[in-house]
C-alpha positions in Angstrom: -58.7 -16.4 -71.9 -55.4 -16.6 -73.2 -52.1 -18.2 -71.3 -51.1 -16.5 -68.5 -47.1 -16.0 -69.3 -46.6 -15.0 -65.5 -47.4 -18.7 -65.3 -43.5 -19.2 -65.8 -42.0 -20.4 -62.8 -45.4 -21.3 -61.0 -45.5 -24.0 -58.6 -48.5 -25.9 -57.7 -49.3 -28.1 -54.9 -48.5 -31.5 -53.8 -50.6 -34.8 -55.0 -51.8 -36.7 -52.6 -49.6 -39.6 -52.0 -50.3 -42.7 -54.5 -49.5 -46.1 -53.0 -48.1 -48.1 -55.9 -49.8 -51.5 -55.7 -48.4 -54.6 -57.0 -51.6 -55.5 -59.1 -51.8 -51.7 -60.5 -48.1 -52.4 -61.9 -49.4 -55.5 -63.1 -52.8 -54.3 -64.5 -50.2 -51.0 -66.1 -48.0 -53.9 -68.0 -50.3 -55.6 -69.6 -52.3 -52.2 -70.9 -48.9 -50.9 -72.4 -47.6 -54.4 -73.6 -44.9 -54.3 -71.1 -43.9 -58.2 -71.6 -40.6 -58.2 -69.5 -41.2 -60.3 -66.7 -39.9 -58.0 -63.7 -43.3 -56.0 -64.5 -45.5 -59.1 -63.0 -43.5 -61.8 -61.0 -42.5 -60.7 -58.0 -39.1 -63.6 -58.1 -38.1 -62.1 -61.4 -38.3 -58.4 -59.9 -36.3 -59.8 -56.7 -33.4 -61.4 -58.7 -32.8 -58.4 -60.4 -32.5 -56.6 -57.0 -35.7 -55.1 -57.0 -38.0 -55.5 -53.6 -41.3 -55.7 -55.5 -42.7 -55.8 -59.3 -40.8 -52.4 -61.4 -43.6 -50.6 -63.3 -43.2 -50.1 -66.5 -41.5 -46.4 -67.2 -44.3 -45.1 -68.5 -46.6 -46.2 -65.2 -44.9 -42.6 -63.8 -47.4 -40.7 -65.9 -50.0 -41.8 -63.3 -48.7 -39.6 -60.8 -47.7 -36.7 -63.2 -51.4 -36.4 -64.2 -52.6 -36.0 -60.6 -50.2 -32.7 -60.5 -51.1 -32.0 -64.4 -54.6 -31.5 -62.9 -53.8 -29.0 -60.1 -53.1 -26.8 -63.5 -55.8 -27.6 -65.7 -58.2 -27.1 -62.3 -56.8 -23.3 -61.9 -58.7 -21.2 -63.8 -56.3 -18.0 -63.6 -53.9 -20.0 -66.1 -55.3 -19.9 -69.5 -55.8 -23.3 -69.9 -58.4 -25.6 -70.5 -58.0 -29.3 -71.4 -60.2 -28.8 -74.4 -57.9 -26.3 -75.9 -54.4 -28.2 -75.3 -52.6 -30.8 -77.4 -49.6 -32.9 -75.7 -46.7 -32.4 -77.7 -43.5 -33.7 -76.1 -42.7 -36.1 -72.7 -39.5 -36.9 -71.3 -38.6 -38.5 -68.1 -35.2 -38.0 -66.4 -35.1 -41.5 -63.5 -33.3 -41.8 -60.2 -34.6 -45.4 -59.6 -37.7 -47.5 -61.0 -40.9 -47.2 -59.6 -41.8 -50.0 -57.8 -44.7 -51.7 -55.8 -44.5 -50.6 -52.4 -43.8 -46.9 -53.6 -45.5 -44.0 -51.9 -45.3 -41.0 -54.5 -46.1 -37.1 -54.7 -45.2 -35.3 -57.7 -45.5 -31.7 -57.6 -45.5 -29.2 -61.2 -44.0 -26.4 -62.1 -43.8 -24.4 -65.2 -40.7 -24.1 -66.9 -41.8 -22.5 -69.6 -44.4 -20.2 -72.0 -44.0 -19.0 -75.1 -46.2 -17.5 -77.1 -46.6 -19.1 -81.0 -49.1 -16.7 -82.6 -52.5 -16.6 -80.9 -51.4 -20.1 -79.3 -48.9 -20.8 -76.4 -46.4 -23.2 -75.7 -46.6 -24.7 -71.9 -43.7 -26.8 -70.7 -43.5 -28.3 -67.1 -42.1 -30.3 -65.0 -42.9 -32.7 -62.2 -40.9 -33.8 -59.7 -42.0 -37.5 -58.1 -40.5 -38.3 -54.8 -41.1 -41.6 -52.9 -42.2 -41.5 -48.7 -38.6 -40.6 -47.7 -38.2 -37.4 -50.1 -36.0 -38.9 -52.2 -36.4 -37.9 -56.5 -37.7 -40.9 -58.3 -38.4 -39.4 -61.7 -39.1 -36.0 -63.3 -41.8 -35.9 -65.8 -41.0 -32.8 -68.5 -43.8 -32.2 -70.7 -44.9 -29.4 -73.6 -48.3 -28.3 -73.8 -50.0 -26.6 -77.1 -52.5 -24.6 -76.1 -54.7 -22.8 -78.7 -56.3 -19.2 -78.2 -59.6 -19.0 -77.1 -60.5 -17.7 -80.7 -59.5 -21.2 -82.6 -61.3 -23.5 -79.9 
């Protein structure tokens, strides 16, 4: 099945709200290398004005995945995991993430273009904390190959 291109402008649901947890952002830092110390000590995060441990900026693609999925589980959109390669990520901040955060993030297609019997995919999710208010968006470009070259 090829990309749907009506699938510009399509909005899926909401994740479920993801706690950040001070240990996750700590568990994050260390997976990614993340040596500054507002990442793990709570004082260091504090003096810098922070309430909690700040996750490292790439921590936010924890959240984006969750909505990612909400796509890749829809079987009226073309796509399947198998037949996708991640091209491009951006994120555009309001604030750092940081423990204590309750997040959603929600996707929506920005984009699809057709590149021979593949399709390019762009989206973007949108991350809010428990008050509504934008945290980061997550843009990202999907490759997705034609049934034919899988």
């Amino acid at each position: 099945m090829a990309v749907d291109p009506e699938l510009a402008s399509r909005e899926f649901p909401p994740t479920a709200p993801y706690l950040v947890g001070r240990e996750k952002v700590r568990e994050f830092a260390r997976a990614v290398f993340a040596t500054a110390p507002q990442h793990t000590d709570v004082e260091a995060a504090r003096a810098q004005g922070y309430a909690d441990v700040v996750a490292p900026p790439t921590f936010a693609m924890l959240i984006a995945n969750d909505a990612l999925q909400f796509m890749l589980d829809d079987p009226t959109t073309g796509i399947s995991l198998e037949r996708a390669l991640h091209t491009d990520q951006s994120f555009t901040w309001s604030r750092p993430i940081v423990a204590g955060d309750e997040l959603t993030g929600r996707i929506r297609v920005t984009r699809v273009r057709a590149m021979g019997a593949a399709s390019m995919v762009a989206s973007e999710t949108e991350i809010v904390d428990q008050n509504g208010e934008h945290v980061v968006t997550a843009a990202s470009t999907l490759l997705i190959s034609s049934d034919e070259e899988a």
